[in-house]
C-alpha positions as CSV (number, residue, x, y, z in Angstrom):
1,X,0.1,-46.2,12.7
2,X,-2.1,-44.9,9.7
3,X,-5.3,-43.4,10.7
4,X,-7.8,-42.6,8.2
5,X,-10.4,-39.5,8.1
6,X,-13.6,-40.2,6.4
7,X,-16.2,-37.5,5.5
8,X,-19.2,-36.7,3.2
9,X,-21.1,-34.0,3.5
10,X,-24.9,-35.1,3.3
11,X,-26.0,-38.8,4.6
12,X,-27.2,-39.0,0.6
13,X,-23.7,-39.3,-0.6
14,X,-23.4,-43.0,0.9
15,X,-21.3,-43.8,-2.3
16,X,-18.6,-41.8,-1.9
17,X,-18.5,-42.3,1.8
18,X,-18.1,-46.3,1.6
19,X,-15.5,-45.6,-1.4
20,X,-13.8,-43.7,1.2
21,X,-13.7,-46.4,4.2
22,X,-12.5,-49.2,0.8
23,X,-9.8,-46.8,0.1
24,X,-8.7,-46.6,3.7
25,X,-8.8,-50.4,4.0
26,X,-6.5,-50.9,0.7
27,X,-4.1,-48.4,2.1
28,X,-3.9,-50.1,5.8
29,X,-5.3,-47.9,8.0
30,X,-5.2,-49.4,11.3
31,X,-8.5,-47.2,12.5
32,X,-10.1,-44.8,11.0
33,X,-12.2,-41.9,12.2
34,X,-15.7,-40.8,10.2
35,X,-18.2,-38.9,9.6
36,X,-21.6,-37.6,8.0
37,X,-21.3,-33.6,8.5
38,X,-21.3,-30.5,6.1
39,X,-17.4,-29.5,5.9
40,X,-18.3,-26.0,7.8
41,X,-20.3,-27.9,10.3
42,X,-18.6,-28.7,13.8
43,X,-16.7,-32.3,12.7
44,X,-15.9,-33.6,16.0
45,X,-14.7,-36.7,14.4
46,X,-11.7,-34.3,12.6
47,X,-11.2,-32.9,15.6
48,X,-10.7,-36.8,17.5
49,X,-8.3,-38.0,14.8
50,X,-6.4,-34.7,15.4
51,X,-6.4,-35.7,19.2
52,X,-5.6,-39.2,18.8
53,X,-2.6,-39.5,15.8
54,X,0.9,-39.6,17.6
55,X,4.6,-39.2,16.7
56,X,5.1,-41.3,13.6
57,X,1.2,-41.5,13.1
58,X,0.4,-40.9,9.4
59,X,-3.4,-39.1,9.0
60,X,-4.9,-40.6,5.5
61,X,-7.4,-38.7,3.4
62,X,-8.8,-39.7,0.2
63,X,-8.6,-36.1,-1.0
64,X,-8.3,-32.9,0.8
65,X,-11.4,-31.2,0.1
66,X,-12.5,-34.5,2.6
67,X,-10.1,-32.9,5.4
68,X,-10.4,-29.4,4.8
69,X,-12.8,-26.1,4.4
70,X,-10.3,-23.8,2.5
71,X,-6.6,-23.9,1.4
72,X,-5.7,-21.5,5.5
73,X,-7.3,-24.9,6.9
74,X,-5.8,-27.0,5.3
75,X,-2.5,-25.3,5.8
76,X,-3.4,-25.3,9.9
77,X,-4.3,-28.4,9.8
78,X,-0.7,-29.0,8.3
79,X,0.6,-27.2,11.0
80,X,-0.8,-29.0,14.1
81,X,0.0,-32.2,12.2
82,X,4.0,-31.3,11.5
83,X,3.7,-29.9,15.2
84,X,2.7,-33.2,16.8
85,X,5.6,-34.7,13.8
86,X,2.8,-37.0,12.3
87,X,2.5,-37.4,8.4
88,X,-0.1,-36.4,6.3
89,X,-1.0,-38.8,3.3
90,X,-3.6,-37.7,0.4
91,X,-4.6,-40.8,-1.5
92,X,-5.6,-39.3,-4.5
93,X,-3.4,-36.6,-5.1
94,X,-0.3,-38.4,-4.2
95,X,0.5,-36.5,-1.3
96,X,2.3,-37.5,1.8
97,X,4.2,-34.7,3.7
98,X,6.5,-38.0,5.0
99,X,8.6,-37.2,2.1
100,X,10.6,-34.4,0.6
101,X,8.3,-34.3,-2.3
102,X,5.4,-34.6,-0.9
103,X,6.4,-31.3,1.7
104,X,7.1,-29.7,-1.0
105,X,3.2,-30.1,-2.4
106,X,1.9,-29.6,0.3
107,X,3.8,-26.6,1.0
108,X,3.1,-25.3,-2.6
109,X,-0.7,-25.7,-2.0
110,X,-0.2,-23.2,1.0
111,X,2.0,-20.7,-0.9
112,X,-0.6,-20.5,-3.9
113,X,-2.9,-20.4,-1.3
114,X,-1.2,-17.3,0.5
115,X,-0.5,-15.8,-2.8
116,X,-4.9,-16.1,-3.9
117,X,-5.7,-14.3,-0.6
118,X,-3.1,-11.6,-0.4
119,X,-4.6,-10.9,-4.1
120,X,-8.1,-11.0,-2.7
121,X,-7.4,-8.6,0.1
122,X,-5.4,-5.7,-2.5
123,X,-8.7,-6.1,-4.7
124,X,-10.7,-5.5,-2.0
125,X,-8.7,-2.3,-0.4
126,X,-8.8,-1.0,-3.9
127,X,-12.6,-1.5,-4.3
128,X,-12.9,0.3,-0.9
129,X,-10.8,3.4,-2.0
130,X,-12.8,3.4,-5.3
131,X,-16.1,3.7,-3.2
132,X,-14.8,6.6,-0.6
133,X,-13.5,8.5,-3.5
134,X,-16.8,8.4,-5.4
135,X,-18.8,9.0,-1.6
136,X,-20.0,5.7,-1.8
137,X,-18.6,3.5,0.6
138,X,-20.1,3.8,4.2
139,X,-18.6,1.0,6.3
140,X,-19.7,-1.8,7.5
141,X,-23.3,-1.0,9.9
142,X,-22.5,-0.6,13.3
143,X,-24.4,-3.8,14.7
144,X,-23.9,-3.4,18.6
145,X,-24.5,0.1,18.8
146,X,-28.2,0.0,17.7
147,X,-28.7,-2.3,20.8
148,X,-27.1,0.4,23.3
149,X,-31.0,0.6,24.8
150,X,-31.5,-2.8,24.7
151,X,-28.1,-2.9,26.6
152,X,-28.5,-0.6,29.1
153,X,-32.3,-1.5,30.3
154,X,-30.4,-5.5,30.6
155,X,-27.9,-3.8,32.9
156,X,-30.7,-1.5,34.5
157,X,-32.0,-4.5,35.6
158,X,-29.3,-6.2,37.3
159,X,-28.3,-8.1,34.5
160,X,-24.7,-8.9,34.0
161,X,-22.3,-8.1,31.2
162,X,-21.7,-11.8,29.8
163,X,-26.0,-12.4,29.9
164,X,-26.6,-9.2,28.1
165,X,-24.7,-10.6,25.2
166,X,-26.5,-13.6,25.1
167,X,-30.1,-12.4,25.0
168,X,-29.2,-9.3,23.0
169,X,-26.5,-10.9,20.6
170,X,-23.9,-9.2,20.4
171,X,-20.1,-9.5,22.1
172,X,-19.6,-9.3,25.6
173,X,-16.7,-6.4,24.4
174,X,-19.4,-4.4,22.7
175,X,-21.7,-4.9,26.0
176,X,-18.3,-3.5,27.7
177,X,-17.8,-0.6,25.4
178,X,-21.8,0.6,25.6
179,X,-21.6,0.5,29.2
180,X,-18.4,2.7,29.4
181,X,-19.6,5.0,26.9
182,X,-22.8,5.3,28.4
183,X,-20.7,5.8,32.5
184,X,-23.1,2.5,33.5
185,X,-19.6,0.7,34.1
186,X,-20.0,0.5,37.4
187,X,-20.0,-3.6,37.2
């Protein structure tokens, strides 16, 4: 079976969207799954083609920037799909991890991708070394900690642990590590 994944960011881009659902149609997609949602928004229709594709299913995008947020995602996605041993089939690009070649692009797409943000992270370690030698790099501002008060008048009160982080906004870990530091533990 060949499902199909629709997506457009905004509801403005009705367009591309029905170019989409025409292109799904010409390939044969027996059903296809869509949706009007921002590609770093919760898409619960993404996540219900995921669910639904089967063991010699083939998922059918018209491009991957439809199917995924970033070059990791897209290689995840990848993974649960291989996982589950259904195909993945890019219309545009060609792509469909069914065959030898298409594995292999879709495996060079995660490689490059590897390669970009293994690059990212040296420039970034680095720029951090730069800034300690030159006394200007300070670390990233202790958010939880400056809510320790907060914190502990919450648990004063007979509030628990997973509330506190809640109302406060902050981790229920750091809520942990303010009561132990503060001996309020006692929970």
């Amino acid at each position: 079976m060949q499902v199909g994944y629709a997506r457009s960011s905004t509801v403005d881009q009705d367009a591309g969207f029905q170019a989409q659902i025409r292109a799904f149609e010409a390939a044969g997609c027996d059903k296809v799954f869509s949706e009007k949602v921002s590609s770093v928004a919760q898409r619960e229709q993404l996540e219900a083609a995921l669910e639904f594709v089967r063991e010699g299913d083939s998922l059918v995008v018209t491009k991957l920037d439809r199917l995924a947020r970033s070059v990791a995602h897209l290689v995840a996605i990848g993974e649960q799909l291989e996982a589950k041993g259904v195909a993945l089939k890019v219309l545009e690009q060609a792509i469909d991890t069914s065959t030898p070649t298409g594995r292999l692009m879709f495996n060079m797409l995660g490689s490059i991708a590897q390669f970009e943000r293994e690059l990212m992270l040296e420039r970034q370690r680095e720029g951090v070394a730069k800034a300690k030698a030159e006394g200007k790099y300070k670390g990233r501002a202790p958010t939880a900690r400056a809510k320790a008060p907060e914190v502990l008048r919450l648990h004063g009160e007979g509030v628990g642990p997973t509330e506190i982080a809640k109302r406060v906004g902050i981790g229920r870990a750091s809520v942990y590590r303010i009561l132990d530091t503060s001996g309020s533990i006692n929970t």
